[in-house]
C-alpha positions as CSV (number, residue, x, y, z in Angstrom):
1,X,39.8,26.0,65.0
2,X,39.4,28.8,67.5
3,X,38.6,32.4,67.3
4,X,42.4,33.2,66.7
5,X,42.6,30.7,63.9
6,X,39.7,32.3,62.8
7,X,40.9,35.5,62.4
8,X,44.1,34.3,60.7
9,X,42.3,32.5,58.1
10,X,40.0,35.4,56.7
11,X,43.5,37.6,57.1
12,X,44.8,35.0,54.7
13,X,42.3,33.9,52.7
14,X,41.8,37.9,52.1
15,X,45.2,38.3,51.0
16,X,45.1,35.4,48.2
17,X,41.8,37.0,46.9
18,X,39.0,35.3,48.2
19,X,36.1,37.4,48.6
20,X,33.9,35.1,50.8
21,X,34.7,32.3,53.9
22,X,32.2,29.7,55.1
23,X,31.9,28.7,58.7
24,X,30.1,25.9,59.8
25,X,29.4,24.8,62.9
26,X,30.5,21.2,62.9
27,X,33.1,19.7,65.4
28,X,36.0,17.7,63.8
29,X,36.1,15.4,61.6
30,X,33.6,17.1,59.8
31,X,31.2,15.1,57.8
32,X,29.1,15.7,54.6
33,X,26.0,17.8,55.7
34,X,23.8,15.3,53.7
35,X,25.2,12.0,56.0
36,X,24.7,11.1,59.8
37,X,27.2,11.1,62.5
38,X,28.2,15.2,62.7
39,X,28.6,17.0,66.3
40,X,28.1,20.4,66.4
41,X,30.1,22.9,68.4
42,X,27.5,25.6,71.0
43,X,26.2,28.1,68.8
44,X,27.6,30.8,71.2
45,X,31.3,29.1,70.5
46,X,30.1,29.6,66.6
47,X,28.7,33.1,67.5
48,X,31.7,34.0,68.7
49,X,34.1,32.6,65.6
50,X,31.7,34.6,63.4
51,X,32.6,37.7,65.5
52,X,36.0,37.1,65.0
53,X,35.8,36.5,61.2
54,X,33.8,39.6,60.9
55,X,36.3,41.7,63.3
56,X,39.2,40.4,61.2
57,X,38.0,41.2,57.5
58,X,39.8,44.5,56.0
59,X,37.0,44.8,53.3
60,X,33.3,45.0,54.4
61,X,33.0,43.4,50.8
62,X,34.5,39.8,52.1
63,X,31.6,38.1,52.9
64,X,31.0,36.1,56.2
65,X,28.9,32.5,55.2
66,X,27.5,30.9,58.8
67,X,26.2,27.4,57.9
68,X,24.7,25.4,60.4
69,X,24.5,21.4,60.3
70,X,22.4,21.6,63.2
71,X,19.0,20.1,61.2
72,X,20.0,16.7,61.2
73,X,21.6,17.0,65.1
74,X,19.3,19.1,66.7
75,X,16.2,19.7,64.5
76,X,14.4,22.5,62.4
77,X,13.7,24.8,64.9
78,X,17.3,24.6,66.5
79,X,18.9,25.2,63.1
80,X,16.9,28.2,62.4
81,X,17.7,29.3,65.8
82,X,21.3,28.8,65.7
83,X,21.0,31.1,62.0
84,X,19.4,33.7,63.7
85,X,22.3,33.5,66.0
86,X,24.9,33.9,63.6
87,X,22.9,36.3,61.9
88,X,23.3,38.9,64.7
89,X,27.1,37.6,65.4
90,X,27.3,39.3,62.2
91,X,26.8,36.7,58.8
92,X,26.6,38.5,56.4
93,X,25.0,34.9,53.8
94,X,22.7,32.3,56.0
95,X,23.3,28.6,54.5
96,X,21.1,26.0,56.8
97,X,22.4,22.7,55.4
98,X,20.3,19.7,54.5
99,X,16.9,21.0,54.6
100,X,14.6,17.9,53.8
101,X,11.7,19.1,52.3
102,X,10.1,22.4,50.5
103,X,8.1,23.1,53.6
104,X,11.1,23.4,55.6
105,X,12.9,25.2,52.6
106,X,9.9,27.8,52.7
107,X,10.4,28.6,56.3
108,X,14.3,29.1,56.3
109,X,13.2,31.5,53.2
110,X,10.5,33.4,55.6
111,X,12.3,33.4,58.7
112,X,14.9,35.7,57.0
113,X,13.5,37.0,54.2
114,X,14.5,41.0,53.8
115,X,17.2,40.1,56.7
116,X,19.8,37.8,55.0
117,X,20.7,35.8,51.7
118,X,20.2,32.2,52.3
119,X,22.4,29.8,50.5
120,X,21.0,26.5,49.1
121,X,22.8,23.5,48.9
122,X,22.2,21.4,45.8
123,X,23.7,17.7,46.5
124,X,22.6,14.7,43.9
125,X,21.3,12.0,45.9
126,X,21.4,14.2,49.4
127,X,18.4,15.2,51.7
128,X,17.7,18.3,49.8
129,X,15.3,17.7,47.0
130,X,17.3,19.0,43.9
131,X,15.5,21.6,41.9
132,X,17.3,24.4,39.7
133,X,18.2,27.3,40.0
134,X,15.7,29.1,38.7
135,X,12.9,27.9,40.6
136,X,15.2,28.2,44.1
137,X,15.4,31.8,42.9
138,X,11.7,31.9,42.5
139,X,11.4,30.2,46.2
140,X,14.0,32.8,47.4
141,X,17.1,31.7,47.5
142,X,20.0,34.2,46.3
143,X,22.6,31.6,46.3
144,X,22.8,28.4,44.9
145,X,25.7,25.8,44.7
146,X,25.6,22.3,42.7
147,X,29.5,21.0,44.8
148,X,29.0,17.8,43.9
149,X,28.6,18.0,39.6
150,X,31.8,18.7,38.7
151,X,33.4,15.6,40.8
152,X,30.6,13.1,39.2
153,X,31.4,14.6,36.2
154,X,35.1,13.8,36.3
155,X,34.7,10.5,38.0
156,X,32.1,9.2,34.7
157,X,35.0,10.8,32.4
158,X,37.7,8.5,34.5
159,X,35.4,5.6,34.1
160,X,35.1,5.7,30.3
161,X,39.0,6.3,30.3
162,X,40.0,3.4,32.3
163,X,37.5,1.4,30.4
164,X,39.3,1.9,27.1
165,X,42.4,1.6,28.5
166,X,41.5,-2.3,30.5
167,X,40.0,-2.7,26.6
168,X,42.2,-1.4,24.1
């Protein structure tokens, strides 16, 4: 949503105990970052729901994410643009989805390096070549998520089940 719906969510989100919010800069319906097909919203409409987020927080320890899909809409350069954007709206973690390749990993890393975290993205069978944590850490990541592992993991579990069940 807007700015105001913003603002109410981190209020909200806050008040249930969350410690961090992602924004992304995606127009509805939002789409995997690893598939085709996203819009973006301008990065100064996203600079300026960052603000809000930030404006709205009661603890400087809840955390502002600003993602950007804007690698597979508008290219490398544009996405590391648009993070340096939301970087000085105010992010407080930098999470550039779908990077391809470690070449493009290494310059998200250097363009920010000593300025801001940046997030990486670990999807199975997505555009980002899966490596662990450890070496990310290594690369320079400070964050690392795996979203997709625990759904796989559930949907081979429901498999076996309904397997034995169609058998048995």
């Amino acid at each position: 949503g807007n700015a105001l719906n913003v603002q109410r969510t981190v209020r909200l989100f806050e008040r249930c105990g969350a410690t961090a919010i992602q924004l992304e800069d995606q127009q509805l319906p939002k789409r995997c970052g690893h598939l085709a097909g996203k819009t973006l919203v301008s990065a100064r409409e996203m600079a300026g729901k960052i603000r809000a987020a930030c404006d709205a927080r009661r603890s400087r320890e809840t955390l502002i994410v600003g993602r950007t899909d804007a690698l597979a809409v508008e290219g490398l350069d544009a996405a590391l643009d648009r993070a340096d954007d939301y970087l000085a709206a105010g992010a407080d973690i930098l999470f550039i989805e779908a990077l391809p390749d470690v070449p493009a990993m290494q310059r998200a890393l250097e363009r920010f390096k000593g300025r801001a975290p940046v997030l990486a993205n670990m999807v199975e069978g997505g555009k980002t070549p899966v490596q662990d944590s450890g070496e990310l850490g290594r690369r320079g990541f400070r964050i690392v998520i795996f979203p997709g592992g625990t759904a796989r993991a559930v949907a081979h579990t429901l498999q076996d089940y309904y397997a034995s069940l169609h058998r048995d």
